[in-house]
C-alpha positions as CSV (number, residue, x, y, z in Angstrom):
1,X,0.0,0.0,0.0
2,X,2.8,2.3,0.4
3,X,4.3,1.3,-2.3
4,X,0.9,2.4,-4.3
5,X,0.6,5.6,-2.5
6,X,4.4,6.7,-3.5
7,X,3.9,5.8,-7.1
8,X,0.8,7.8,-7.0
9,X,1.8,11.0,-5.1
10,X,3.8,12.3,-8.2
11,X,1.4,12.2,-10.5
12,X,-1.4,13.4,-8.0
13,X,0.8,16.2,-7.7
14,X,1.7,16.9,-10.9
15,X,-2.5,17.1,-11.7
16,X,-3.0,19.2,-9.0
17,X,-0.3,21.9,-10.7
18,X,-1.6,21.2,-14.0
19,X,-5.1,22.0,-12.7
20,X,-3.5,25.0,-11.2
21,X,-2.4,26.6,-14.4
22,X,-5.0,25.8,-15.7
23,X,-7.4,27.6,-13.1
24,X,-4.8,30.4,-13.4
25,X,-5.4,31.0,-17.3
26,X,-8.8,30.6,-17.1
27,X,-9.3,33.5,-14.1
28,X,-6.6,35.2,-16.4
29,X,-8.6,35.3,-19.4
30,X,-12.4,36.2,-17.6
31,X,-10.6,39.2,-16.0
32,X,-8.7,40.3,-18.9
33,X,-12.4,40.0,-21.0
34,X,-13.8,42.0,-18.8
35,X,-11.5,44.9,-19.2
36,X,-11.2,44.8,-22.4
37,X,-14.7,44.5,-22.8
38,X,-15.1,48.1,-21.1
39,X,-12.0,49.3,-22.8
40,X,-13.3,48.6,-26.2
41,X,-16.6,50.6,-25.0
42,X,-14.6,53.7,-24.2
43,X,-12.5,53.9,-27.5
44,X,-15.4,53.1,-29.8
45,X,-14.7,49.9,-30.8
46,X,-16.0,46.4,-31.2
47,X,-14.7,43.5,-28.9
48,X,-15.0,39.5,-29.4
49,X,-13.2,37.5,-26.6
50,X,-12.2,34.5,-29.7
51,X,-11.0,35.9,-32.8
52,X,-12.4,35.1,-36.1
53,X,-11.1,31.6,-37.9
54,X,-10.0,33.6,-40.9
55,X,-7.2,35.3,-38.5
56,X,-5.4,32.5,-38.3
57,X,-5.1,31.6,-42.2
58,X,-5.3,35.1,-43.4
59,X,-2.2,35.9,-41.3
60,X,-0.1,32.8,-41.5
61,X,2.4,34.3,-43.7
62,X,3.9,36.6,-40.8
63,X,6.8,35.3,-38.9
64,X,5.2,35.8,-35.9
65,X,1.9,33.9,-36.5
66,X,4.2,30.9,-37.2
67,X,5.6,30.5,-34.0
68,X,4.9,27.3,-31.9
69,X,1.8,25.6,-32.1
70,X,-1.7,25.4,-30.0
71,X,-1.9,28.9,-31.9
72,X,-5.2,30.8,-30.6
73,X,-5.5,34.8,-30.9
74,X,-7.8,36.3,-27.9
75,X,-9.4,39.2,-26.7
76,X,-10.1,41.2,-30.2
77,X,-10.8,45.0,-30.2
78,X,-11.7,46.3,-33.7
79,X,-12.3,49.9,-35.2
80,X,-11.2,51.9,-37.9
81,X,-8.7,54.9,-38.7
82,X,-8.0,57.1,-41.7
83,X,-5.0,54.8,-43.0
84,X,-7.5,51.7,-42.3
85,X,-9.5,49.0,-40.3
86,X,-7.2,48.3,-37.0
87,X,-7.6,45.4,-34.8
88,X,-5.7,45.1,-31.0
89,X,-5.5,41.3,-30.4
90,X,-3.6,38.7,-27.8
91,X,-2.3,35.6,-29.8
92,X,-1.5,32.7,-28.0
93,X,1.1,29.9,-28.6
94,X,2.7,26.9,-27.3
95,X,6.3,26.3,-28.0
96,X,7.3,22.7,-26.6
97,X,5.4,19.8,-25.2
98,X,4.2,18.2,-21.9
99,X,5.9,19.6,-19.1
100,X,8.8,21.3,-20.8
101,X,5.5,23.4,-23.0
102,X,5.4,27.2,-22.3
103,X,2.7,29.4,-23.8
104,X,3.1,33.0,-24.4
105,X,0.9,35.5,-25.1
106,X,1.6,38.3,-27.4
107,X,-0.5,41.6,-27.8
108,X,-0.6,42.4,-31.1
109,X,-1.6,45.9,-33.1
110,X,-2.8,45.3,-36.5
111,X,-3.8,48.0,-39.6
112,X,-5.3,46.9,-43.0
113,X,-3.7,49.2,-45.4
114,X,-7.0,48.7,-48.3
115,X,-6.2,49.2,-51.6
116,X,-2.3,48.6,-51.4
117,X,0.1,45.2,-51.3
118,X,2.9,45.9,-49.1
119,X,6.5,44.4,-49.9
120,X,6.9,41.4,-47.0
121,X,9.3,42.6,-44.9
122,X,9.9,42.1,-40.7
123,X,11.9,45.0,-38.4
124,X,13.2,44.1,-34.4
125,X,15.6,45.4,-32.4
126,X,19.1,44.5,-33.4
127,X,20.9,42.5,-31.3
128,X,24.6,41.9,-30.9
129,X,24.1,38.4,-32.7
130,X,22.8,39.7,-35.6
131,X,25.1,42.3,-36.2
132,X,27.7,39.5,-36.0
133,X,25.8,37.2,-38.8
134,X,26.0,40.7,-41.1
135,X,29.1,40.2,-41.1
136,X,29.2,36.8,-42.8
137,X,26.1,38.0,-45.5
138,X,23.1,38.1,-43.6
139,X,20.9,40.6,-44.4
140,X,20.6,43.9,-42.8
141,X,19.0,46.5,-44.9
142,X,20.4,49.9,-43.2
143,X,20.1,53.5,-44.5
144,X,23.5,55.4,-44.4
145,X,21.7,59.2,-44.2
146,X,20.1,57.5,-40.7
147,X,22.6,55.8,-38.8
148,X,20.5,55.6,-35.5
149,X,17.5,53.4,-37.0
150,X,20.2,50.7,-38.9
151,X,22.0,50.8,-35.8
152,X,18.5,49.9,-33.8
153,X,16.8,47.7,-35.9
154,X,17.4,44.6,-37.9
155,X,15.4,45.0,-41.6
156,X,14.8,42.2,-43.6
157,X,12.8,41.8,-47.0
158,X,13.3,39.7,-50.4
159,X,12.9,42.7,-52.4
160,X,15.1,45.0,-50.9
161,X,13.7,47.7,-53.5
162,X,10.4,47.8,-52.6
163,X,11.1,47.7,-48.7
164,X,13.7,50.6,-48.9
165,X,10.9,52.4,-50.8
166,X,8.7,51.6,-48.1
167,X,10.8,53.1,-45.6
168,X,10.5,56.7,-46.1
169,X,12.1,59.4,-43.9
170,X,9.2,59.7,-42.3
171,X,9.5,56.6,-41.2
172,X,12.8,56.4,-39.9
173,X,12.8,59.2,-38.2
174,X,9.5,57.5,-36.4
175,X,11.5,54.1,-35.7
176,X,14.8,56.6,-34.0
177,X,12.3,58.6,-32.2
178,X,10.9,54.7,-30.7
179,X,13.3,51.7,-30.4
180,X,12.7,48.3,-29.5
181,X,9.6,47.7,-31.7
182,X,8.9,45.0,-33.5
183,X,6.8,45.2,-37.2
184,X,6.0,43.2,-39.8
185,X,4.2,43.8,-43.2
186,X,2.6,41.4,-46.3
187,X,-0.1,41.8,-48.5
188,X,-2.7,44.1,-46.9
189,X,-1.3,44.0,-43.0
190,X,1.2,45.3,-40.9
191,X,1.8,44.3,-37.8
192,X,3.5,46.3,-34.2
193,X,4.5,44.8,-31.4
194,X,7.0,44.4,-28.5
195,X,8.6,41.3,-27.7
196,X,6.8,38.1,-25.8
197,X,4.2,40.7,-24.0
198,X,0.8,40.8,-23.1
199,X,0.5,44.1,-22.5
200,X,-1.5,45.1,-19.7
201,X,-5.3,47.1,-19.7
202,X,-3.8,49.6,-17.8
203,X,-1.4,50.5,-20.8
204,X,-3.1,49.3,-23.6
205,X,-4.1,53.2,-24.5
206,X,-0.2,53.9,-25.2
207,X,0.1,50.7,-26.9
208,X,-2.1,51.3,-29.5
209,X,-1.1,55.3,-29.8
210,X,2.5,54.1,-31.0
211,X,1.4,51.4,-32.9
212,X,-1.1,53.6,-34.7
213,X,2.1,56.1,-35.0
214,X,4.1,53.9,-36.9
215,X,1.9,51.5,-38.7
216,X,0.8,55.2,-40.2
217,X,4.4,56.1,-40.9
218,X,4.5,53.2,-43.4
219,X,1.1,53.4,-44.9
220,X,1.4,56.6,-47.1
């Protein structure tokens, strides 16, 4: 009987943390509906706590929507500015399995830019790494007249053309003025956000003011 009851006390424990997490996420995600619920009231906008099915094919192109797996995007706010339809979104993801698995939520600002197919491109913070791998032929689009933003932010795109035309002074005097961003852009979409963050209600306002900043900065 002991025997029994010292095989079993692992895995009782291990359900009782599982069901933890669990209970966690799921207090997590009523709370955070909530908020966002009244937040979405006060900026105008429409909120669904489970975003749409199309969202997950009609952005699987972007680097960051390929991520892990388990893929879910929460928590959608949707309106409208002049460059656009905007949506403010969490996506969810796994990366591993069992009980080495993390999920990570990322809050996401999103502008349709209607009427014009942007070159695919992705801009983050440069890191030391990367700099390094320039070296050996990795590509790093920079801009000599604005040494700040190439020394910020690593810019990558197959057609280095139509990105570089994309990235107008306006721009990259936007990207100087804010580092540590993270965008991408294909098709109709582009994409702000910071790295691995749910960003909380409380600054969710700000969030969306910079992303609207520079997801404008690259629409005209």
């Amino acid at each position: 009987m002991l025997d029994l009851l010292g095989f079993a006390a692992p895995i009782i424990g291990a359900a009782g943390i599982i069901g933890a997490v669990f209970a966690f996420a799921f207090r997590w995600h009523v709370r955070r509906s909530k908020q966002l619920s009244a937040l979405a009231g006060r900026m105008g906008f429409f909120y669904e706590r489970d975003g749409p099915a199309w969202m997950l094919e009609g952005f699987a192109g972007f680097e960051l929507f390929g991520q892990g797996s388990s893929r879910r995007f929460h928590h959608v706010l949707k309106g409208r500015m002049a460059a656009g339809q905007i949506l403010l979104f969490d996506y969810e993801y796994t990366v591993g399995s069992g009980k080495n698995s993390s999920t990570y939520y990322q809050t996401v600002f999103a502008l349709e830019t209607p009427g014009r197919e942007l070159p695919a491109f992705s801009l983050a913070p440069e890191t030391f790494s990367d700099k390094l791998f320039s070296l050996f032929g990795s590509q790093d689009i920079d801009f000599e007249e604005f040494p700040a933003f190439s020394k910020a932010y690593l810019l990558r795109g197959k057609d280095e053309s139509a990105v570089r035309a994309l990235f107008a002074p306006r721009a990259l005097r936007e990207f100087e003025s804010r580092p540590g961003f993270f965008v991408e852009g294909a098709g109709g979409w582009l994409m702000f956000y910071k790295s691995d963050a749910a960003v909380s209600v409380d600054k969710l306002e700000t969030f969306f003011s910079e992303g609207a900043a520079v997801c404008a900065s690259l629409s005209h």
